[in-house]
Predicted model as a PDB file, atoms N, CA, C, CB and O in Angstrom, pLDDT in the B-factor column:
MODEL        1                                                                  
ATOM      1  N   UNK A   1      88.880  12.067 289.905  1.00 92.00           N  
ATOM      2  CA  UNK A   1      89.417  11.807 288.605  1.00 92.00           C  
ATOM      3  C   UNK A   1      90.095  10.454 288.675  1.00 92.00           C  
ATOM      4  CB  UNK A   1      90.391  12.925 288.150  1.00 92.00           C  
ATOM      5  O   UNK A   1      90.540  10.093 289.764  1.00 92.00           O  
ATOM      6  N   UNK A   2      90.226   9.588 287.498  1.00 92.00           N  
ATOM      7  CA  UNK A   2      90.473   8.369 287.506  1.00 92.00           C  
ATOM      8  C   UNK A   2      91.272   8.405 286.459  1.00 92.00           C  
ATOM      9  CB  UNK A   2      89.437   7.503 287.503  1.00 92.00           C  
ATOM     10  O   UNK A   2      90.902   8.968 285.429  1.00 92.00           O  
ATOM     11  N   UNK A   3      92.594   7.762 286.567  1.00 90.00           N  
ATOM     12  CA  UNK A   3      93.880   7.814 285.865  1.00 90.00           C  
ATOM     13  C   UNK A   3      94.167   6.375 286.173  1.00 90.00           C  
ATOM     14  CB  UNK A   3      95.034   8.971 286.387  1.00 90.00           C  
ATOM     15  O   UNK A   3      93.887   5.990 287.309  1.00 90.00           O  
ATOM     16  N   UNK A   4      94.774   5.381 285.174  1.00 93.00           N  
ATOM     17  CA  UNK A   4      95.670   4.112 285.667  1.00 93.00           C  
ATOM     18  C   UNK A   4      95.187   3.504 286.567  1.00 93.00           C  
ATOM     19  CB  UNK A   4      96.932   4.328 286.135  1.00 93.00           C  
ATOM     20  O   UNK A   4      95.799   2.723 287.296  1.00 93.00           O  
ATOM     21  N   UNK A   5      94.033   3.783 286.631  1.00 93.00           N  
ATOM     22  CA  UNK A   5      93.588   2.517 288.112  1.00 93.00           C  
ATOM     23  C   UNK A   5      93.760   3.359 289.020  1.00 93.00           C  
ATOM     24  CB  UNK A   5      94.639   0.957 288.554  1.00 93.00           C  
ATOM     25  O   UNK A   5      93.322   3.016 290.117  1.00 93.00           O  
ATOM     26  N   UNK A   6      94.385   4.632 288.939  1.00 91.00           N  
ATOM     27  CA  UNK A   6      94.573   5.557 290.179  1.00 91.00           C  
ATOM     28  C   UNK A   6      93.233   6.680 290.635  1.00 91.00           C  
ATOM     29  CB  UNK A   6      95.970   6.493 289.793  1.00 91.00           C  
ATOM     30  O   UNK A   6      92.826   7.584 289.905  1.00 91.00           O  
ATOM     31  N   UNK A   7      92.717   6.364 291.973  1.00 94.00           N  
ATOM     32  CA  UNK A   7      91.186   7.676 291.842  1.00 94.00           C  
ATOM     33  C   UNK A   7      91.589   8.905 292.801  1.00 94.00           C  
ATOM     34  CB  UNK A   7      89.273   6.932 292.654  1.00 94.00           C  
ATOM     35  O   UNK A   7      91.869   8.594 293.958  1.00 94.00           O  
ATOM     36  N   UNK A   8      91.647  10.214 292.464  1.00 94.00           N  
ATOM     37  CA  UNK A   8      92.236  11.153 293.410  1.00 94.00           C  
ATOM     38  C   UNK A   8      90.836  12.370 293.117  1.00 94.00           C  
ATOM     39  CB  UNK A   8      94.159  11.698 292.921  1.00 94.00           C  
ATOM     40  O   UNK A   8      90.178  12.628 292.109  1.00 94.00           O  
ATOM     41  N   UNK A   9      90.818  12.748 294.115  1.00 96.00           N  
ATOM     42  CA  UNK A   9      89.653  14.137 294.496  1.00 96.00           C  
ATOM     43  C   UNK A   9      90.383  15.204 293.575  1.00 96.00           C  
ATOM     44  CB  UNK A   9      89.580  14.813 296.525  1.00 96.00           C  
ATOM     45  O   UNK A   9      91.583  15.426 293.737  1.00 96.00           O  
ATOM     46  N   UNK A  10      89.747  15.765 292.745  1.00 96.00           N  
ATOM     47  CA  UNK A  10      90.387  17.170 292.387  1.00 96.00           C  
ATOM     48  C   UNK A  10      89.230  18.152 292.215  1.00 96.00           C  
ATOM     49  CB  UNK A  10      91.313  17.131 290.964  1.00 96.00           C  
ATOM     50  O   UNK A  10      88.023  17.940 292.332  1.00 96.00           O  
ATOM     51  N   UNK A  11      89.854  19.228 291.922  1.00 97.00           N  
ATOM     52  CA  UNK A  11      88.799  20.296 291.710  1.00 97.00           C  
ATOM     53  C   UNK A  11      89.099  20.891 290.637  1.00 97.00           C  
ATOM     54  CB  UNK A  11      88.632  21.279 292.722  1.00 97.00           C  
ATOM     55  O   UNK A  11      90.247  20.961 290.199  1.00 97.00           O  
ATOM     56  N   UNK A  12      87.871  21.490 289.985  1.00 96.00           N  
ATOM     57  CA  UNK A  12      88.753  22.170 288.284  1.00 96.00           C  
ATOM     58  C   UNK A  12      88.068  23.815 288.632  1.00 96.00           C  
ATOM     59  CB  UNK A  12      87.856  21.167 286.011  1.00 96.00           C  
ATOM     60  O   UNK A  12      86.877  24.121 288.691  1.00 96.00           O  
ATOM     61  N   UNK A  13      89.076  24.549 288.793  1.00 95.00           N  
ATOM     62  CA  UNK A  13      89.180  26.024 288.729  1.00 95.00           C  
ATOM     63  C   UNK A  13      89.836  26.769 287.248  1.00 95.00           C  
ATOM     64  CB  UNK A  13      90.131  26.394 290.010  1.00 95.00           C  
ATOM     65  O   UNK A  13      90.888  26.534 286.655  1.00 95.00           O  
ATOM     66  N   UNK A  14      88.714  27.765 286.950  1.00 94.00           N  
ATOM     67  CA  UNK A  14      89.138  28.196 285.894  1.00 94.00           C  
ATOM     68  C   UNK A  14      90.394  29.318 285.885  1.00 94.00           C  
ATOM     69  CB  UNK A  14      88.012  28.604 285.336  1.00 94.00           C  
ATOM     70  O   UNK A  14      90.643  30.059 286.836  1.00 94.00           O  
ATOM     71  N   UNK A  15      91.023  29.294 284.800  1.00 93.00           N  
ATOM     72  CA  UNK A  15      92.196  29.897 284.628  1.00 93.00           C  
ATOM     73  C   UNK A  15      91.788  31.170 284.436  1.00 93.00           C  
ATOM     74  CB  UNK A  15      93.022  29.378 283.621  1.00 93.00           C  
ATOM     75  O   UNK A  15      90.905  31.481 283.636  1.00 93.00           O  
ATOM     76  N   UNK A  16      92.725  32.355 285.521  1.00 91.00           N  
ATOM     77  CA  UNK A  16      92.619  33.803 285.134  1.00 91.00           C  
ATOM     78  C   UNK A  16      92.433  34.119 283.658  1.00 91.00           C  
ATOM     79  CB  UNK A  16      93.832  34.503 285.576  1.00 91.00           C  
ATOM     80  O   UNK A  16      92.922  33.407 282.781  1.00 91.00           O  
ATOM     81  N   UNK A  17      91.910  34.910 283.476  1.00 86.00           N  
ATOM     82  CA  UNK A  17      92.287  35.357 281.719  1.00 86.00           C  
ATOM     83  C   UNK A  17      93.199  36.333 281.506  1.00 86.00           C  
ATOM     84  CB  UNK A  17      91.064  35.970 280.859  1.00 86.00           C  
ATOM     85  O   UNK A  17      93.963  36.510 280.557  1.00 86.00           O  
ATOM     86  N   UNK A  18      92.984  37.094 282.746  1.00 89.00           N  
ATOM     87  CA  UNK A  18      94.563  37.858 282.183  1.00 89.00           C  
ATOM     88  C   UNK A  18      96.270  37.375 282.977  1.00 89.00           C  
ATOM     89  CB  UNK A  18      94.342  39.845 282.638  1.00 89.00           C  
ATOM     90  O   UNK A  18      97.216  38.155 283.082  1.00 89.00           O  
ATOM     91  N   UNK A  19      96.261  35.922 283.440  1.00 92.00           N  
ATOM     92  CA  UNK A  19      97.509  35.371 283.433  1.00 92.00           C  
ATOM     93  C   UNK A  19      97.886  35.184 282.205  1.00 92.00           C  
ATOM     94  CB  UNK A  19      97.621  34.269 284.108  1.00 92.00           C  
ATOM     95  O   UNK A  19      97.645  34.011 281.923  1.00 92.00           O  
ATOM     96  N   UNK A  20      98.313  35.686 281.405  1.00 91.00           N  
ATOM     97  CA  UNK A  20      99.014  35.818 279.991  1.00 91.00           C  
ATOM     98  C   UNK A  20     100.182  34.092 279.962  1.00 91.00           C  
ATOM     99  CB  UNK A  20     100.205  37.777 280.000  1.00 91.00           C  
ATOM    100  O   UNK A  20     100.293  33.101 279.239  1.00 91.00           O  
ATOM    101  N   UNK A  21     100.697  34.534 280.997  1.00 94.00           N  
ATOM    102  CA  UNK A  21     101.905  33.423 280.582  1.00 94.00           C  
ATOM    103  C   UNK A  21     101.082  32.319 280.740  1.00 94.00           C  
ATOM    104  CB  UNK A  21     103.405  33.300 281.572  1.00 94.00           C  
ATOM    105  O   UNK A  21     100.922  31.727 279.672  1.00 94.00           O  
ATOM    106  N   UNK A  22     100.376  31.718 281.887  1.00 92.00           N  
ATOM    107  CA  UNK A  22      99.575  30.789 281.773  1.00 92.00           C  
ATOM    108  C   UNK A  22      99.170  30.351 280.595  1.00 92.00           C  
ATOM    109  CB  UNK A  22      98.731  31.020 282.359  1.00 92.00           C  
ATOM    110  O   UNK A  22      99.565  29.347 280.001  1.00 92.00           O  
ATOM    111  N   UNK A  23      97.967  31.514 280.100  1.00 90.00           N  
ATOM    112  CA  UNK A  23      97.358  31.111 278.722  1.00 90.00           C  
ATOM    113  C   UNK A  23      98.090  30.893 277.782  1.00 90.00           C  
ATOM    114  CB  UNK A  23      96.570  31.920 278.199  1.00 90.00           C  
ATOM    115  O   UNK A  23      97.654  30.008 277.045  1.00 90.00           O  
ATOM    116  N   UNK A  24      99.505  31.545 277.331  1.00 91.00           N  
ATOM    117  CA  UNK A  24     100.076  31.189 276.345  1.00 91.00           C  
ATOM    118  C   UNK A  24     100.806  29.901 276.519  1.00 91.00           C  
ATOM    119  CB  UNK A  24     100.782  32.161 275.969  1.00 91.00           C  
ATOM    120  O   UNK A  24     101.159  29.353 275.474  1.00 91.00           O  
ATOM    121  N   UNK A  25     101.115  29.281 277.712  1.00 93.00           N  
ATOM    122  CA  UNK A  25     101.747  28.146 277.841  1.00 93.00           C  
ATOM    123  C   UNK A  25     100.505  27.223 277.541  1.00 93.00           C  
ATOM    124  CB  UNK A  25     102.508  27.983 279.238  1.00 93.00           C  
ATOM    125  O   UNK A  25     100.878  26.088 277.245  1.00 93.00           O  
ATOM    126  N   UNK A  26      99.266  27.367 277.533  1.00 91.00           N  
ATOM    127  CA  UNK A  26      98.346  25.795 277.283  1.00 91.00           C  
ATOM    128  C   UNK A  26      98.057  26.154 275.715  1.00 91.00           C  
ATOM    129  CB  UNK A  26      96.491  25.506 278.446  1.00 91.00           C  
ATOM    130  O   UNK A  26      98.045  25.206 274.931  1.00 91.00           O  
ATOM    131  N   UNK A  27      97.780  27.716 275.121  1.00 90.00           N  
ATOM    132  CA  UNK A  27      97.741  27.432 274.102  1.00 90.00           C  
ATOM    133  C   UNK A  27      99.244  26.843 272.975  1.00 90.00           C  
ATOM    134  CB  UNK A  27      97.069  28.507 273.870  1.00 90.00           C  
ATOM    135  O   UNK A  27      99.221  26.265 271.888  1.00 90.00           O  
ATOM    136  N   UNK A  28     100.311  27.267 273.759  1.00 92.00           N  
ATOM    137  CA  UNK A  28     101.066  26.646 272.887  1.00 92.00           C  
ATOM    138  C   UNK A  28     101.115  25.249 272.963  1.00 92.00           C  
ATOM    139  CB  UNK A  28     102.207  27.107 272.948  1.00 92.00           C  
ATOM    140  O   UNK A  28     101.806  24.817 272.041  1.00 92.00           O  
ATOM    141  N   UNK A  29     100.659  24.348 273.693  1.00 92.00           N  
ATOM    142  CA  UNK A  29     101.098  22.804 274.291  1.00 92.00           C  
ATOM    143  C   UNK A  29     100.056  22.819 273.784  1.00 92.00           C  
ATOM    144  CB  UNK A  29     101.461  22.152 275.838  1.00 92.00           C  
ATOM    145  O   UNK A  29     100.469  23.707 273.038  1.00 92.00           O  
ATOM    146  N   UNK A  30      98.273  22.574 273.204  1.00 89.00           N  
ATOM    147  CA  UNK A  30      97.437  22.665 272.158  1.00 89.00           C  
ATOM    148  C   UNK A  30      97.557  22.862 270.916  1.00 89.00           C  
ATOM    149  CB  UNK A  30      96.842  23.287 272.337  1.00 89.00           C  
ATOM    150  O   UNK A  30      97.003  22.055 270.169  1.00 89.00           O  
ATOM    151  N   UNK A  31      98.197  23.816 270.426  1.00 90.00           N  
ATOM    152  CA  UNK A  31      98.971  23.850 269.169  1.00 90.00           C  
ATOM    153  C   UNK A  31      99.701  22.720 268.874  1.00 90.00           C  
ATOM    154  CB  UNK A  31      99.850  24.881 269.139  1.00 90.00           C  
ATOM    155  O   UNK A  31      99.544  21.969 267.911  1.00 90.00           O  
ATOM    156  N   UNK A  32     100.442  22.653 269.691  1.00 93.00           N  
ATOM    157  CA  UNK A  32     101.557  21.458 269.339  1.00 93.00           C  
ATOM    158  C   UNK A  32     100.941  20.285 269.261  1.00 93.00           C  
ATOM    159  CB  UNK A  32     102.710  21.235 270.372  1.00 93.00           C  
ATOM    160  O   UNK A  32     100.695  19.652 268.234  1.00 93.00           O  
ATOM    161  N   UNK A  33     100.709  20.018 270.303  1.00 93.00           N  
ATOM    162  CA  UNK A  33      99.159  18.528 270.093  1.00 93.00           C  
ATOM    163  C   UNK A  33      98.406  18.540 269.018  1.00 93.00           C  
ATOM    164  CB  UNK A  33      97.751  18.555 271.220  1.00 93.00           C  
ATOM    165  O   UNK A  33      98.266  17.736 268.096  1.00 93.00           O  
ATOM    166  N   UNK A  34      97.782  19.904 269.341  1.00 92.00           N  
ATOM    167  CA  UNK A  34      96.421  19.497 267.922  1.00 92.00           C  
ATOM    168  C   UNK A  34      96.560  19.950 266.640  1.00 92.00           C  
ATOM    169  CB  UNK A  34      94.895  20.153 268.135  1.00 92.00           C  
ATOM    170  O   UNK A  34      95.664  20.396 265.924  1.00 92.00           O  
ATOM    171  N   UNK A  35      98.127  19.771 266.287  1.00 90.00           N  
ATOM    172  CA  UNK A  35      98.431  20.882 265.293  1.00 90.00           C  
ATOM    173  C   UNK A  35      98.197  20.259 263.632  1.00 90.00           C  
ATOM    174  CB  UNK A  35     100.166  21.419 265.585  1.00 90.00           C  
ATOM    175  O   UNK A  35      98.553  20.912 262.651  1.00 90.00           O  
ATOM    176  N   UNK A  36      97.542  18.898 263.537  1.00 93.00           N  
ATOM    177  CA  UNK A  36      96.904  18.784 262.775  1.00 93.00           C  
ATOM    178  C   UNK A  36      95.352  18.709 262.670  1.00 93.00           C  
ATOM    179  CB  UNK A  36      97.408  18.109 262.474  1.00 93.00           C  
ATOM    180  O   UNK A  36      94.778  18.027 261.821  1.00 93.00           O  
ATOM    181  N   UNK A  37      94.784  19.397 263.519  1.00 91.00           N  
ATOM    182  CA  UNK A  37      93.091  19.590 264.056  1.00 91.00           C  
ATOM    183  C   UNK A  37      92.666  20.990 263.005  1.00 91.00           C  
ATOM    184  CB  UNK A  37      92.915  20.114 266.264  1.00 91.00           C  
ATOM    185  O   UNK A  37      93.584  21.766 262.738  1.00 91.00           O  
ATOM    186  N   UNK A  38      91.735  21.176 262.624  1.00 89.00           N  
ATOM    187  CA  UNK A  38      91.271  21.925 261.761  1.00 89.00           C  
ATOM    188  C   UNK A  38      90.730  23.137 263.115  1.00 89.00           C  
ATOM    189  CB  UNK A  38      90.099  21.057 260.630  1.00 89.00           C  
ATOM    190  O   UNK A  38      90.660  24.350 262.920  1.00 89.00           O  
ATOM    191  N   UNK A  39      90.555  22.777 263.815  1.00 87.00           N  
ATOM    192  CA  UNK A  39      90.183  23.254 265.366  1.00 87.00           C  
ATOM    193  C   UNK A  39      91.207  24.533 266.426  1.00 87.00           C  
ATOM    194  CB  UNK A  39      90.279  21.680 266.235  1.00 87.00           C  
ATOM    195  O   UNK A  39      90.952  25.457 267.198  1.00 87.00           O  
ATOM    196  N   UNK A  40      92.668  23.728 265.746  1.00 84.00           N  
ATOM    197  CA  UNK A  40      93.433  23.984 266.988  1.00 84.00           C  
ATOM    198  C   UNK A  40      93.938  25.521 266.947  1.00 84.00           C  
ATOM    199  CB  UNK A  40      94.714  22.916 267.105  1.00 84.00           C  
ATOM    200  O   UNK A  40      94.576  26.062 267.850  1.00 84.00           O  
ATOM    201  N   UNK A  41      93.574  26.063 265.853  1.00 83.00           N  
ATOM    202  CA  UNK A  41      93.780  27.585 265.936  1.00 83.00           C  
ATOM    203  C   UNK A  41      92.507  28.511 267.265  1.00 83.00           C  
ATOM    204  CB  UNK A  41      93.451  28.169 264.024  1.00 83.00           C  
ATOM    205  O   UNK A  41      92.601  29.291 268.212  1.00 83.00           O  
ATOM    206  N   UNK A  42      91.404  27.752 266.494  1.00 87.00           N  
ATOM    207  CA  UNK A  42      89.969  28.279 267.172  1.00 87.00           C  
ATOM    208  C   UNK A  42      90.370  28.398 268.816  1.00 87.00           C  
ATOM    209  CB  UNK A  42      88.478  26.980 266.891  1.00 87.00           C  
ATOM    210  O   UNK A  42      90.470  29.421 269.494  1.00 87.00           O  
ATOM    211  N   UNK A  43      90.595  26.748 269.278  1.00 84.00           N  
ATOM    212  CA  UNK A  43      90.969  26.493 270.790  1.00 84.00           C  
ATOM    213  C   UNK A  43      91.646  27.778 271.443  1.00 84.00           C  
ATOM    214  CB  UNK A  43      92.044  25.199 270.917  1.00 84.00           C  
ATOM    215  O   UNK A  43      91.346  28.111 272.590  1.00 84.00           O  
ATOM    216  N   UNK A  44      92.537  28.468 270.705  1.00 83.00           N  
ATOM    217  CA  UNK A  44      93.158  29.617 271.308  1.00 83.00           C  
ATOM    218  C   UNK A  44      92.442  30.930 271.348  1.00 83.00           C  
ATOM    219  CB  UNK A  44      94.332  29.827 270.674  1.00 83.00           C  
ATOM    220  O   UNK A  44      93.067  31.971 271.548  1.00 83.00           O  
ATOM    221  N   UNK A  45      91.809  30.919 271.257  1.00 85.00           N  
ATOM    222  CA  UNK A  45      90.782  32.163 270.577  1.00 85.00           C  
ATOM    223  C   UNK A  45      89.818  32.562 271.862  1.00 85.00           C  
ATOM    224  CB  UNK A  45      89.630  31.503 269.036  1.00 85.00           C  
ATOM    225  O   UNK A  45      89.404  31.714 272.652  1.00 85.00           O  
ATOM    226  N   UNK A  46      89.592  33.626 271.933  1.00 85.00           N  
ATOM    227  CA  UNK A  46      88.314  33.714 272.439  1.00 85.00           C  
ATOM    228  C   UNK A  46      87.211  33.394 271.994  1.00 85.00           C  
ATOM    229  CB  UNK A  46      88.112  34.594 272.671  1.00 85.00           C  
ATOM    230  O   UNK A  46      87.482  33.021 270.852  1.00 85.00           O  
ATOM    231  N   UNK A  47      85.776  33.254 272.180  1.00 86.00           N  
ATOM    232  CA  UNK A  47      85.656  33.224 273.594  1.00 86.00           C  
ATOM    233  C   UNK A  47      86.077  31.465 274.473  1.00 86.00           C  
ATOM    234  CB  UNK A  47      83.925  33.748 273.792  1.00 86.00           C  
ATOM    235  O   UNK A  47      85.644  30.976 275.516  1.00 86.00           O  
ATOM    236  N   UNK A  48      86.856  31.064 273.681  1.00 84.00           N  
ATOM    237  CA  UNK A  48      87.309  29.591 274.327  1.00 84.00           C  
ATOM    238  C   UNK A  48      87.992  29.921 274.773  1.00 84.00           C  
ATOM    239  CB  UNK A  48      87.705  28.436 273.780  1.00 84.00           C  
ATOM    240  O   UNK A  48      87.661  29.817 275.954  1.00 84.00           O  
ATOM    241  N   UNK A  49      88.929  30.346 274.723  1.00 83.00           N  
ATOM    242  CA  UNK A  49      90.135  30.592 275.486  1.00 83.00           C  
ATOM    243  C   UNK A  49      89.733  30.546 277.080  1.00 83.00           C  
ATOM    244  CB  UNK A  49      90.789  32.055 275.032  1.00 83.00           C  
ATOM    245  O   UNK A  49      90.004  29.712 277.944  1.00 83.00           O  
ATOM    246  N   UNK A  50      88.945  31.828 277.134  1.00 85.00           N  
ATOM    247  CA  UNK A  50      88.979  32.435 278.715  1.00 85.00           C  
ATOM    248  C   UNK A  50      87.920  30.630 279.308  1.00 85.00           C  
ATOM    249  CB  UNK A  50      87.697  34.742 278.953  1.00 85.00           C  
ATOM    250  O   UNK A  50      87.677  30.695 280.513  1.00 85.00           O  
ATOM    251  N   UNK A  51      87.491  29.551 278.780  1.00 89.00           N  
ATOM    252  CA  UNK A  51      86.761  28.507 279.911  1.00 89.00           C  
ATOM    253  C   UNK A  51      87.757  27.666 279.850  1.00 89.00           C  
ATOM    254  CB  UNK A  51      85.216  27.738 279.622  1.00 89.00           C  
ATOM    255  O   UNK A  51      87.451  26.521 279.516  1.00 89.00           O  
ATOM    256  N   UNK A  52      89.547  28.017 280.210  1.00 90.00           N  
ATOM    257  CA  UNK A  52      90.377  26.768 280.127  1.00 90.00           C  
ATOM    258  C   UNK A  52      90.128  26.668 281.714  1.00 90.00           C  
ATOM    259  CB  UNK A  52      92.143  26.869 279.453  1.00 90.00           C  
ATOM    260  O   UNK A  52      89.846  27.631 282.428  1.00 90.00           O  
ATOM    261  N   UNK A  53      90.285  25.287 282.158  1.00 93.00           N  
ATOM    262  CA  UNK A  53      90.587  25.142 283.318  1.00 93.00           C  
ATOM    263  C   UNK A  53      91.742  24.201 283.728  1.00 93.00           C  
ATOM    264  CB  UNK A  53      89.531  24.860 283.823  1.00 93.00           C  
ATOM    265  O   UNK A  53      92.373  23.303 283.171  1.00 93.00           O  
ATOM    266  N   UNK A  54      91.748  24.885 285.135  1.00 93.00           N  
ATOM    267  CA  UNK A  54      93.250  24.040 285.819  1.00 93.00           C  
ATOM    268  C   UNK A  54      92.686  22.940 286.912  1.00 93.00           C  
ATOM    269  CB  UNK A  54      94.510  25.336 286.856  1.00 93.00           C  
ATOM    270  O   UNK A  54      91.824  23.346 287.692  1.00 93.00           O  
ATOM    271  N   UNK A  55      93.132  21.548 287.014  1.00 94.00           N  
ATOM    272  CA  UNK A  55      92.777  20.259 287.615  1.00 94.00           C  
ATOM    273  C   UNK A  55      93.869  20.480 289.127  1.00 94.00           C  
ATOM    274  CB  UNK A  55      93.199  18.712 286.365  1.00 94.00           C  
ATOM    275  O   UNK A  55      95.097  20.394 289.104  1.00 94.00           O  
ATOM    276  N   UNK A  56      93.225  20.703 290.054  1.00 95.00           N  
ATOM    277  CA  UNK A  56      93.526  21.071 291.509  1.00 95.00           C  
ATOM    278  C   UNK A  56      93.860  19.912 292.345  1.00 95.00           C  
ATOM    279  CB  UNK A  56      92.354  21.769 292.159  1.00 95.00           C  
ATOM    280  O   UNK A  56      93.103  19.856 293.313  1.00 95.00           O  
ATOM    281  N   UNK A  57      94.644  19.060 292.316  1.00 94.00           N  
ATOM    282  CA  UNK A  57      93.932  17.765 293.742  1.00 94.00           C  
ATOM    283  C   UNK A  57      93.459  18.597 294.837  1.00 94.00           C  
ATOM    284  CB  UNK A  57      95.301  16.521 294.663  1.00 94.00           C  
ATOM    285  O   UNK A  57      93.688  19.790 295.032  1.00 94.00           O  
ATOM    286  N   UNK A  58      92.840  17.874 295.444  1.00 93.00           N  
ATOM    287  CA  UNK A  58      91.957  18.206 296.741  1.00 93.00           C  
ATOM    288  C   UNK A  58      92.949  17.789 297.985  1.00 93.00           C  
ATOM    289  CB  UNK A  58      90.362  17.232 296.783  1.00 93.00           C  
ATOM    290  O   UNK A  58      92.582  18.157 299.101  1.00 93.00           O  
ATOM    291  N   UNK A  59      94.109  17.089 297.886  1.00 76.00           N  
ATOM    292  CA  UNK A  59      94.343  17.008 298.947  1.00 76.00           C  
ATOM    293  C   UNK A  59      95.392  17.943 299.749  1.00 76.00           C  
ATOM    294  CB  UNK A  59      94.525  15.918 298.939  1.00 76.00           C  
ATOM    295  O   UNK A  59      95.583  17.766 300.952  1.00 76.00           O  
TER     296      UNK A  59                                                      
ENDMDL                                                                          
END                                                                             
């Protein structure tokens, strides 16, 4: 992944679906972001919900 001129190895693992607190912490930080998106209700929803993933570094 490439950030700022910065390049780091990561890995993207998908998020449990039944970590509850997890999921409700990205859908609320989505809400808040996309909370003028015609979208940003859907994003929380199944079946989107359960393909969020989490960005791992590798090192």
């Amino acid at each position: 992944m490439s950030a700022g001129g910065v390049d780091k190895p990561v890995r993207f693992v998908p998020v449990d679906p039944d970590d509850e607190e997890t999921n409700q912490a990205v859908d609320a930080s989505y809400l808040e972001k996309y909370a003028d998106s015609e979208y940003s209700v859907t994003m929380s929803t199944e079946p989107v919900r359960r393909n969020t993933l989490e960005v791992v570094p590798e090192e």
